[in-house]
C-alpha positions as CSV (number, residue, x, y, z in Angstrom):
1,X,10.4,-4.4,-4.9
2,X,7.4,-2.8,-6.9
3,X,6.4,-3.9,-10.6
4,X,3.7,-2.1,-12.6
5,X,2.8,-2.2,-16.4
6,X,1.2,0.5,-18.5
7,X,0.5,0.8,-22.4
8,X,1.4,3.2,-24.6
9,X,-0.6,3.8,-27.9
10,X,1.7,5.2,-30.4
11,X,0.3,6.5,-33.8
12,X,3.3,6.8,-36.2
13,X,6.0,4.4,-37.9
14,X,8.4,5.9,-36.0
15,X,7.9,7.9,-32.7
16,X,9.1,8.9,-29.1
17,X,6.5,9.5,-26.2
18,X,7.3,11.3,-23.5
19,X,6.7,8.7,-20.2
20,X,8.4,10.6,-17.6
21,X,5.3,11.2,-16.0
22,X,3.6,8.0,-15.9
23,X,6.8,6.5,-14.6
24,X,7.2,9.2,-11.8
25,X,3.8,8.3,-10.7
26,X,4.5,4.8,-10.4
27,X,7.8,6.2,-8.1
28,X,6.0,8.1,-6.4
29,X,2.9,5.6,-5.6
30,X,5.6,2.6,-4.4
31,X,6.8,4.9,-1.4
32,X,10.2,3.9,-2.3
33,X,12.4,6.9,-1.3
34,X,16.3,5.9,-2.4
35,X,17.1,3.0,-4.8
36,X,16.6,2.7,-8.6
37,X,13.8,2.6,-11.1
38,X,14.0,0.5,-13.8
39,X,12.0,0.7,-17.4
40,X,11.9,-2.0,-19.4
41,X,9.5,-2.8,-22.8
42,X,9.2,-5.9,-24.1
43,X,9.5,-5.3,-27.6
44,X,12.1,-6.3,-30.0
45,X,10.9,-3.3,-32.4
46,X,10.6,-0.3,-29.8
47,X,13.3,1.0,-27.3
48,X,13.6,3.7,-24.2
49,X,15.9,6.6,-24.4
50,X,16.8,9.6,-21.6
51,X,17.1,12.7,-23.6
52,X,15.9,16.5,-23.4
53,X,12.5,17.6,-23.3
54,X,12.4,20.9,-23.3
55,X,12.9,21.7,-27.5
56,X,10.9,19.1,-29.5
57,X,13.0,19.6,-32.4
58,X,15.5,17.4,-30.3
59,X,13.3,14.5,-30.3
60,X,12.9,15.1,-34.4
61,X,16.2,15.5,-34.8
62,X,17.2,12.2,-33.1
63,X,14.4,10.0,-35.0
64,X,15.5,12.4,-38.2
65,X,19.2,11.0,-37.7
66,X,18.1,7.0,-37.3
67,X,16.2,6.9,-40.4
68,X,19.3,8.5,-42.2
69,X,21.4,5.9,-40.5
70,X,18.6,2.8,-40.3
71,X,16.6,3.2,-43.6
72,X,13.6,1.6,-43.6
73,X,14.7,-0.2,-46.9
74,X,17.9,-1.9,-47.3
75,X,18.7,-4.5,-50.4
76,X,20.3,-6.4,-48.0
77,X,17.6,-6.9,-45.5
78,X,16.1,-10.6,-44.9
79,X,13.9,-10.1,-42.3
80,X,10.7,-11.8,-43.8
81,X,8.3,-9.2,-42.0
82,X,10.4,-6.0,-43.7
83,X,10.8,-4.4,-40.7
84,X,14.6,-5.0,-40.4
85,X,15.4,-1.3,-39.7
86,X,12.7,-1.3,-36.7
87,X,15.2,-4.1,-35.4
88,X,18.4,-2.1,-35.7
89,X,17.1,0.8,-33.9
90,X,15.7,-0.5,-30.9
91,X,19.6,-2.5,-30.8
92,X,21.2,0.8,-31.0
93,X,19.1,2.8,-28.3
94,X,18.0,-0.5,-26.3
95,X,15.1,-2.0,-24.4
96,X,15.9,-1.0,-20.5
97,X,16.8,2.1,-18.6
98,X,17.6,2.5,-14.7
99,X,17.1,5.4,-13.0
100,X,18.4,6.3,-9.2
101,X,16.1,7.4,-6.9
102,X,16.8,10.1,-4.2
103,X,14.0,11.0,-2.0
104,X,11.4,9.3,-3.6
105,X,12.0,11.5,-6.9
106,X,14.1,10.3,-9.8
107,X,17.2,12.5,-10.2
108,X,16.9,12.9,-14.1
109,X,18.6,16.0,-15.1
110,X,17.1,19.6,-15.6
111,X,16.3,18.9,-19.1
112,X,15.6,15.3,-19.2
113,X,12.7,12.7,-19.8
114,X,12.4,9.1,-20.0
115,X,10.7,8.1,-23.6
116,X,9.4,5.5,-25.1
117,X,11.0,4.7,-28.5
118,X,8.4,3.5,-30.9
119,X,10.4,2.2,-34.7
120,X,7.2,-0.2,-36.2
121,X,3.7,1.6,-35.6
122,X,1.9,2.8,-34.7
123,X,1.0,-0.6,-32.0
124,X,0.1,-0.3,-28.5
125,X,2.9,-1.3,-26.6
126,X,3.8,-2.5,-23.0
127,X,5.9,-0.3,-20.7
128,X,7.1,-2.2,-17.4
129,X,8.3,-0.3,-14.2
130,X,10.0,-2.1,-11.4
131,X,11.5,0.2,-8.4
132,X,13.9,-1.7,-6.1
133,X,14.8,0.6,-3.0
């Protein structure tokens, strides 16, 4: 098994950041050539999501669609910090994503890329990368 951490610096309330190639370095640097790779952040206001990254309007879209659905301000929030909605979204799209590997690549999809989810910023945030082959 190989573990590595990196930051991401995020700049906006709410944002997605394409990782895909900081975690295929890490792949890639571990020698591992079949098994998974697994992303995790340790954030309770941040996620990871696999979606395309070839139109950004995709990306706008999707964080377009979760402040519709997660306002920022609800009269029934109690969260003390008033950053309830933060909370919500990294619940819906979650903290962890596991990827196979297959000949020391990950098999993502034509279109796809690993991001990093950011719902409070902008922070820098911790991203951690374990690959298990």
């Amino acid at each position: 098994m190989h573990t590595e951490t990196f930051d991401v610096r995020t700049h906006r309330r709410g944002e997605f950041i394409d990782i895909t190639a900081q975690v295929g370095r890490i792949v890639a640097a571990s020698g591992v050539q079949e098994g998974v790779v697994t992303v995790f952040v340790p954030h309770t206001t941040a996620g990871l999501t696999i979606n395309e990254n070839a139109d950004p309007d995709v990306v706008h879209d999707i964080l377009a669609q979760l402040d519709e659905a997660v306002p920022w301000r609800k009269e029934f929030y109690q969260h003390t910090e008033g950053n309830s909605a933060a909370h919500v979204k990294s619940s819906l799209l979650g903290c962890s994503t596991t990827i196979p590997l297959h000949t020391g690549r990950m098999t993502l999809g034509t279109w796809q890329a690993v991001y990093f989810c950011e719902f409070d910023g902008p922070r820098t945030r911790q991203v951690i990368v374990t690959i298990t082959g």
